[in-house]
C-alpha positions as CSV (number, residue, x, y, z in Angstrom):
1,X,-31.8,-8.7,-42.2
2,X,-33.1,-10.5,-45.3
3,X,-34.9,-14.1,-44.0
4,X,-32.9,-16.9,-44.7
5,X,-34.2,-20.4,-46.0
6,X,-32.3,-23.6,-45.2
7,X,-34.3,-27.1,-46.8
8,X,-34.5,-30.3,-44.6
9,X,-35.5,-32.4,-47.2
10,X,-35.5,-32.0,-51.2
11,X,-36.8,-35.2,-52.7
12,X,-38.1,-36.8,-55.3
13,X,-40.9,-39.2,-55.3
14,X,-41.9,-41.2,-58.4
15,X,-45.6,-42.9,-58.2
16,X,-47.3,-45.5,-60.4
17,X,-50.4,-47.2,-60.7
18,X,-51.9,-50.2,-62.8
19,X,-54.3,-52.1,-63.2
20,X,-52.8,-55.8,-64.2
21,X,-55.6,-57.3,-65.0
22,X,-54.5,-60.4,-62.8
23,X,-51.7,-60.6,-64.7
24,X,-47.9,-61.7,-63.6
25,X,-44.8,-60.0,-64.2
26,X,-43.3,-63.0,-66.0
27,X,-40.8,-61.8,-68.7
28,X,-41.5,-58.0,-68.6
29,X,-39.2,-55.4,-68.4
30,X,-40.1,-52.7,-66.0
31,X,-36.8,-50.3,-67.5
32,X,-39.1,-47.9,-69.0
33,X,-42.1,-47.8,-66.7
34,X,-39.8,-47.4,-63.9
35,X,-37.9,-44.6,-66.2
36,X,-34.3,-46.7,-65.1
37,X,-33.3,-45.9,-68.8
38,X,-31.6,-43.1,-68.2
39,X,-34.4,-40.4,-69.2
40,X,-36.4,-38.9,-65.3
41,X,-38.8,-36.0,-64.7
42,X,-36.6,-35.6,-61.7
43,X,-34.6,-32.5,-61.6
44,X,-31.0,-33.1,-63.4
45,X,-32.2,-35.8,-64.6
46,X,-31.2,-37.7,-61.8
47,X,-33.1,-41.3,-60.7
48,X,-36.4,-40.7,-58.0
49,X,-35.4,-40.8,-53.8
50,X,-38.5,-42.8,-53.5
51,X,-40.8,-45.3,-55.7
52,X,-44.3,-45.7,-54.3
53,X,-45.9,-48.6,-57.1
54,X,-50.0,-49.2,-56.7
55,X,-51.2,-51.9,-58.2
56,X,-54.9,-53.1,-58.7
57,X,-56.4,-56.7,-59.6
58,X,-53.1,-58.7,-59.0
59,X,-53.5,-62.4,-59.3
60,X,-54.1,-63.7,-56.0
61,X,-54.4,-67.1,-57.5
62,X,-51.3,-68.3,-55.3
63,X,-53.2,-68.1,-52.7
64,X,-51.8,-65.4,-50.4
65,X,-48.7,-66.2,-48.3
66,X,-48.2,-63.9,-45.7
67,X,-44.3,-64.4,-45.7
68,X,-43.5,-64.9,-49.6
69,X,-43.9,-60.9,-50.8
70,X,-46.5,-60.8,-54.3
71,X,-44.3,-61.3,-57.4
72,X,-45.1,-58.1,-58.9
73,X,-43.2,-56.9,-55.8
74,X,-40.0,-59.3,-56.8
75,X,-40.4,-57.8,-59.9
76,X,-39.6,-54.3,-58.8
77,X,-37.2,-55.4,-56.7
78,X,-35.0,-57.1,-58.7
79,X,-35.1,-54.2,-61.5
80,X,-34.8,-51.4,-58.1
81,X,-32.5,-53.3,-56.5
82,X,-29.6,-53.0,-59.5
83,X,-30.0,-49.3,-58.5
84,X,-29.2,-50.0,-54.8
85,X,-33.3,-49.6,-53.8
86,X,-34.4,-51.1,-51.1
87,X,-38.0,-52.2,-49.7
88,X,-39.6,-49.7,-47.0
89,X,-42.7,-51.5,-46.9
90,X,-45.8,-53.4,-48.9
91,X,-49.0,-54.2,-48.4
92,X,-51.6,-56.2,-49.7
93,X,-55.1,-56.8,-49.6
94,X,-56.6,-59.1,-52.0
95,X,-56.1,-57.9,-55.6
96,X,-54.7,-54.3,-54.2
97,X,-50.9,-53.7,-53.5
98,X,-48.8,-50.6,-52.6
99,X,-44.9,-50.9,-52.0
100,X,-42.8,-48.4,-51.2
101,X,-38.7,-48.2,-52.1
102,X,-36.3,-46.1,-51.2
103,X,-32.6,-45.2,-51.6
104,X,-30.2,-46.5,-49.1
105,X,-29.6,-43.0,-47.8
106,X,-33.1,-42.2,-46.9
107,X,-33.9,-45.0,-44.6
108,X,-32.4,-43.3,-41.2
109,X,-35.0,-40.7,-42.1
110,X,-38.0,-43.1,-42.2
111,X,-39.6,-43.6,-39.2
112,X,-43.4,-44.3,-37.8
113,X,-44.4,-47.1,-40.5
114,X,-47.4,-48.1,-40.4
115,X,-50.1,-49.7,-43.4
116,X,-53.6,-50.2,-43.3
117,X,-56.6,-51.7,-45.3
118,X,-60.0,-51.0,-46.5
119,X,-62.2,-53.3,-47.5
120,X,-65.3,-52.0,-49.5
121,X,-66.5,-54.5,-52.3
122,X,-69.3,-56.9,-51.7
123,X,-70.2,-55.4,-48.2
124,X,-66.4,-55.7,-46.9
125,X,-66.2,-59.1,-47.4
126,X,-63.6,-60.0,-49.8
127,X,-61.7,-56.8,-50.4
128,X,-62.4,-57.1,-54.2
129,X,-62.2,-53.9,-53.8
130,X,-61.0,-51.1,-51.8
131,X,-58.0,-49.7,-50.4
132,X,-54.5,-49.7,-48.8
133,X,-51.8,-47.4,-47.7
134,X,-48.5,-46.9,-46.1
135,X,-47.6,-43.7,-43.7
136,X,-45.0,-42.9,-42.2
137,X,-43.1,-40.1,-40.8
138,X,-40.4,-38.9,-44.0
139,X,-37.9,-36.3,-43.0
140,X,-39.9,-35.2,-40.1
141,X,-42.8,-34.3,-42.2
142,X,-45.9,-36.9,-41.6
143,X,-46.8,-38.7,-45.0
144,X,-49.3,-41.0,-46.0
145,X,-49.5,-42.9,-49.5
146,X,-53.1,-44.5,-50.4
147,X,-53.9,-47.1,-53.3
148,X,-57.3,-47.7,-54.1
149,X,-59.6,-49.6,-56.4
150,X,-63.3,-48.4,-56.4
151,X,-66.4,-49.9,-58.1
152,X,-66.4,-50.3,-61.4
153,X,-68.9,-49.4,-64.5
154,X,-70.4,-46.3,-65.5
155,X,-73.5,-46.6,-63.5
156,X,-71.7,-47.1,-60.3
157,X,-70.6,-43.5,-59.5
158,X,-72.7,-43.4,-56.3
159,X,-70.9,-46.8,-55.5
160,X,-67.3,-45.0,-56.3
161,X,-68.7,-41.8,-53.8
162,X,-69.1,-44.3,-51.1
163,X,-66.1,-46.5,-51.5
164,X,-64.2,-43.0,-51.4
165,X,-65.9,-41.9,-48.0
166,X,-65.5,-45.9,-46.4
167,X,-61.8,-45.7,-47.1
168,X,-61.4,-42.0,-45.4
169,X,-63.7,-42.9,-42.8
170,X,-62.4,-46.6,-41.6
171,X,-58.3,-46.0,-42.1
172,X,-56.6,-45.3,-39.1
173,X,-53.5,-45.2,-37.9
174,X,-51.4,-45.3,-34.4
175,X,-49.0,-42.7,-34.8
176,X,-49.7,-39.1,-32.2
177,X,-51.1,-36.3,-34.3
178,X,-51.7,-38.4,-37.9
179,X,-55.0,-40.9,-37.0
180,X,-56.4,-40.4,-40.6
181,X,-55.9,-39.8,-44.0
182,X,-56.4,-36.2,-44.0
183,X,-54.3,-35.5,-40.6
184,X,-50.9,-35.6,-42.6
185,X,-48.7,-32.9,-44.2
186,X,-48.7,-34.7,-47.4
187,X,-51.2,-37.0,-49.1
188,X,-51.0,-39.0,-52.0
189,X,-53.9,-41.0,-53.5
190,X,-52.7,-43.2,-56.6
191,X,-55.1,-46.2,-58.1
192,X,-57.7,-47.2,-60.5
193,X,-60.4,-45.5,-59.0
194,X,-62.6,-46.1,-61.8
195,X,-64.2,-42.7,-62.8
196,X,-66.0,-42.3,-66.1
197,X,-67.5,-40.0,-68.6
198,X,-70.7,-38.5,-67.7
199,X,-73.4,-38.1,-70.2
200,X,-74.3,-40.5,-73.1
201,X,-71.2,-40.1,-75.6
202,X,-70.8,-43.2,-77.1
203,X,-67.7,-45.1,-77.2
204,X,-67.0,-44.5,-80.4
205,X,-67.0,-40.6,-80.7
206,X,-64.9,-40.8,-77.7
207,X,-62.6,-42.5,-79.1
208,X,-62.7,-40.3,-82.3
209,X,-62.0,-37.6,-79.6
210,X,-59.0,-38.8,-78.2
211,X,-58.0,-39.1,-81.5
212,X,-58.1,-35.9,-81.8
213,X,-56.9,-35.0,-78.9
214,X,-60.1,-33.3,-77.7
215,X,-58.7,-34.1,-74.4
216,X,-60.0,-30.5,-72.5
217,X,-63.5,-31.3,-74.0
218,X,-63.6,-34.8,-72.2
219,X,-62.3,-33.9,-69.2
220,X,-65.5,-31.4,-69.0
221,X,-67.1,-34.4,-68.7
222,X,-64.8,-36.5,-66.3
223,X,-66.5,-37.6,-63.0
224,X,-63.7,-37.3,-61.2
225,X,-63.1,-33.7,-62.3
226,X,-67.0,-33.0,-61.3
227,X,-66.9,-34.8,-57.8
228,X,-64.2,-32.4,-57.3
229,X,-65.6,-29.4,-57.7
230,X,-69.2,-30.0,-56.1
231,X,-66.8,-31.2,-53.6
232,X,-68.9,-34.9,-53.3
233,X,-65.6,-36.8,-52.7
234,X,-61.8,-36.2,-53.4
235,X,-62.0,-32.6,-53.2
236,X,-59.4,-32.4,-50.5
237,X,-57.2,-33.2,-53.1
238,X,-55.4,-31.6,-56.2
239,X,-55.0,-33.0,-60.0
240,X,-52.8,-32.3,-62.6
241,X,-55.1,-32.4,-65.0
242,X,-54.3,-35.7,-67.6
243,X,-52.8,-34.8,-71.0
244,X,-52.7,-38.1,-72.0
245,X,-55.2,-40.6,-73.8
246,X,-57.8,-42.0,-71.1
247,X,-56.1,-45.5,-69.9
248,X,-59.1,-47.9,-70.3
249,X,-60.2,-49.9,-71.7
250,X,-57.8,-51.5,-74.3
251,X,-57.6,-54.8,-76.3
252,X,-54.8,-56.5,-74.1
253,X,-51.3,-56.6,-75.7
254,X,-51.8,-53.1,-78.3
255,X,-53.2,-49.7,-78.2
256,X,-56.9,-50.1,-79.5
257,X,-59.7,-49.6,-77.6
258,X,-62.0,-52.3,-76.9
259,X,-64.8,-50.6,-77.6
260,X,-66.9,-52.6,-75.2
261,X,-66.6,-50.1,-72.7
262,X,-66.0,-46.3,-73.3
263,X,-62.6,-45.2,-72.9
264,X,-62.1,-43.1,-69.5
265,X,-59.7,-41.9,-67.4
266,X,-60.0,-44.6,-64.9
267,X,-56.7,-44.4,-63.5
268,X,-55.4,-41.3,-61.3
269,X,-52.8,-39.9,-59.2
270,X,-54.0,-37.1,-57.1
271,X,-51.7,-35.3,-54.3
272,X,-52.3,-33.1,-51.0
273,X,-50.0,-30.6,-49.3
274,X,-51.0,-28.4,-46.2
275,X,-47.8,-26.1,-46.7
276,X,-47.9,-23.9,-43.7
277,X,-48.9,-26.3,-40.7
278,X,-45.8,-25.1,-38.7
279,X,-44.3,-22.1,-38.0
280,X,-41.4,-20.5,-40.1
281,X,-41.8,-24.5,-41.6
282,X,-42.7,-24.0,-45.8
283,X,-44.2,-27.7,-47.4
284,X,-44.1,-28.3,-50.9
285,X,-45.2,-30.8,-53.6
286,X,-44.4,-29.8,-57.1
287,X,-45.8,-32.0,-59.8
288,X,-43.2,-32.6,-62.4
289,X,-45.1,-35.0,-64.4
290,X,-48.0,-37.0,-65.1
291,X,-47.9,-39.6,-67.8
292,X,-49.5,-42.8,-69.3
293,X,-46.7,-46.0,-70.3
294,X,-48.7,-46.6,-73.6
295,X,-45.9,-49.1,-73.9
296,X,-47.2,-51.0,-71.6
297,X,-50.0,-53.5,-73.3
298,X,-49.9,-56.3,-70.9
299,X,-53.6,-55.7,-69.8
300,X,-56.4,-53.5,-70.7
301,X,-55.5,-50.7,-68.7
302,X,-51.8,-48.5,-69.3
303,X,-50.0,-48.1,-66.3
304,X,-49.8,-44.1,-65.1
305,X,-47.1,-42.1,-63.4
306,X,-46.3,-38.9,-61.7
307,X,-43.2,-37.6,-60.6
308,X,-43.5,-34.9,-57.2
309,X,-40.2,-32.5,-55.7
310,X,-40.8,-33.0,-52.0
311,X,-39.9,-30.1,-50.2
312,X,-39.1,-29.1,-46.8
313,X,-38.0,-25.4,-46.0
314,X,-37.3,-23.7,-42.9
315,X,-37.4,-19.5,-42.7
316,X,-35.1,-17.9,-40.2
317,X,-35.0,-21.0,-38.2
318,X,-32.6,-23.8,-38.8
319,X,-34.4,-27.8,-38.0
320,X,-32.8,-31.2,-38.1
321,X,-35.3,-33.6,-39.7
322,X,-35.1,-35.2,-36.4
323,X,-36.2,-32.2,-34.5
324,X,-38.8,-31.7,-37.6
325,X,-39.6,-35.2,-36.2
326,X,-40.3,-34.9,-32.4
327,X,-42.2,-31.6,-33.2
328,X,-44.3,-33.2,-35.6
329,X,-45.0,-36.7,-34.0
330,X,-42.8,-36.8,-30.4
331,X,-44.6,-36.9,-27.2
332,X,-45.0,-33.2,-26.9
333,X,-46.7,-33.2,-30.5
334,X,-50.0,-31.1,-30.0
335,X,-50.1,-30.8,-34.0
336,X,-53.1,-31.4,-35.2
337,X,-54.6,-31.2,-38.9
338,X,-57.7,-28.8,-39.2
339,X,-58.6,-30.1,-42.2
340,X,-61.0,-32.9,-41.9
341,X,-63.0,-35.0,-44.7
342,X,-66.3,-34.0,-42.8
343,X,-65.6,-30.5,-45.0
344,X,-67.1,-32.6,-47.8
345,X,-70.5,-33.2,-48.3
346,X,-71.6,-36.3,-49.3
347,X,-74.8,-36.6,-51.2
């Protein structure tokens, strides 16, 4: 008999990350950023399941409230909530956000929330920087959604190496089978992370670069790339590689470069998938895009975006989610992910 597949879950996730430069929303409209204006990367065109929205160096000027939600986060839900969105969950540490919304129909099939928080910057202290998440068990399947910030400047890779390894290392979570980052099905990792060019290119002939969209050529020389493949840090994780114009650093409220600092690639989206934890159980993460909003000029860095087809397949055997759901994280759960950061070095 030929095998027969049935899906659990077909979705599509929408994620964005931008550095605001301590600015607020104010006036702005989030129509295009949020691609509301009638134009997806989703299949038929249709709007995203899910939004997950990381956001670095938010003004924490109003000193934080615990029970008034950041007004970025009114922001995008007020433009969300037109579409019948609603709030999953946000979190906050300092000048780091992530919030998570979701269609009304999805929410049954949301279960196991949890956040969590990383403090790196300035021994811990102050959270200037570092990083925080939201996991939780979607469709069945366990997934968990990190925002960071790491240390900035070019001569602060080491610093970036060891923010990377203090978030992996310090996040934890409650939930049976998914303590840490790299025990769920599906990762996501969004946020200015900060990465530069290696070598001495000066600003300026990078910039002359991008201009000629020598973009392959850079990205030879992205550190973030490199890490990857020596497998430093972030090499549990997959990239689309950019085919954009790096995203930093710009004269706020246009497209130039300030030349102050040489233009990199500072802000990423990278994605992780173990597709065959379970038997006769198929995972999937298809990129569909990965763009900059060069529309966006409201601080020095553009605002990028990736759109993922969430997919979860059975083969000759036919699942609820919410059996999906006690296999993965019930009481009997004795799933557990093989794959640990210790596989990368750290040097």
């Amino acid at each position: 008999m030929p095998a027969s597949t049935s899906v659990i879950a077909d979705l599509c996730i929408y994620l964005l990350t931008w550095n605001v430069g301590t600015h607020s929303p104010k006036d702005l409209s989030l129509t295009s950023m949020l691609e509301l204006n009638g134009t997806t990367s989703c299949p038929q065109n249709k709007l995203p399941d899910i939004y997950v929205v990381g956001m670095q160096e938010v003004s924490t000027n109003q000193v934080l409230n615990i029970f008034q939600d950041d007004p970025w986060v009114l922001k995008l839900a007020g433009a969300l909530s037109e579409y019948e969105y609603v709030k999953v969950e946000s979190k906050q540490l300092q000048g780091i956000l992530i919030t998570m919304f979701a269609q009304h129909k999805h929410i049954p099939h949301m279960k196991d929330i949890e956040t969590d928080e990383t403090r790196t910057g300035w021994g811990g202290v102050w959270g200037n920087k570092g990083a925080v998440s939201i996991r939780l068990s979607l469709y069945g399947t366990g997934a968990v959604f990190v925002c960071s910030h790491l240390a900035a400047h070019d001569a602060k890779l080491k610093e970036r190496i060891e923010d990377y390894h203090q978030i992996v290392d310090n996040h934890k979570y409650h939930v049976k089978g998914y303590p840490r980052i790299f025990d769920h099905d599906f990762v996501f990792w969004l946020g200015d992370l900060n990465f530069r060019l290696s070598g001495e290119m000066s600003a300026w002939d990078i910039r002359n670069a991008v201009e000629n969209e020598n973009y392959d050529e850079l990205l030879k020389l992205d550190q973030l790339t490199l890490l990857r493949e020596t497998g430093n840090a972030f090499s549990l994780l997959e990239e689309q590689l950019p085919k954009f114009a790096p995203t930093f650093k710009f004269h706020e409220g246009g497209n130039e470069y300030n030349l102050k600092r040489r233009p990199a690639w500072c802000d990423r989206i990278l994605h992780r998938v173990q597709a065959n934890s379970y038997p006769s159980i198929i995972l999937s993460a298809q990129q569909l895009s990965y763009q900059s909003k060069m529309d966006y000029t409201l601080s020095d860095h553009k605002p990028v975006t990736a759109t993922f087809s969430y997919k979860i397949e059975t083969h000759n055997l036919s699942y609820t989610d919410e059996e999906l759901h006690e296999m993965t994280h019930g009481a009997g759960s004795t799933m557990s992910n093989p794959f640990k950061a210790e596989l990368e070095s750290f040097q």
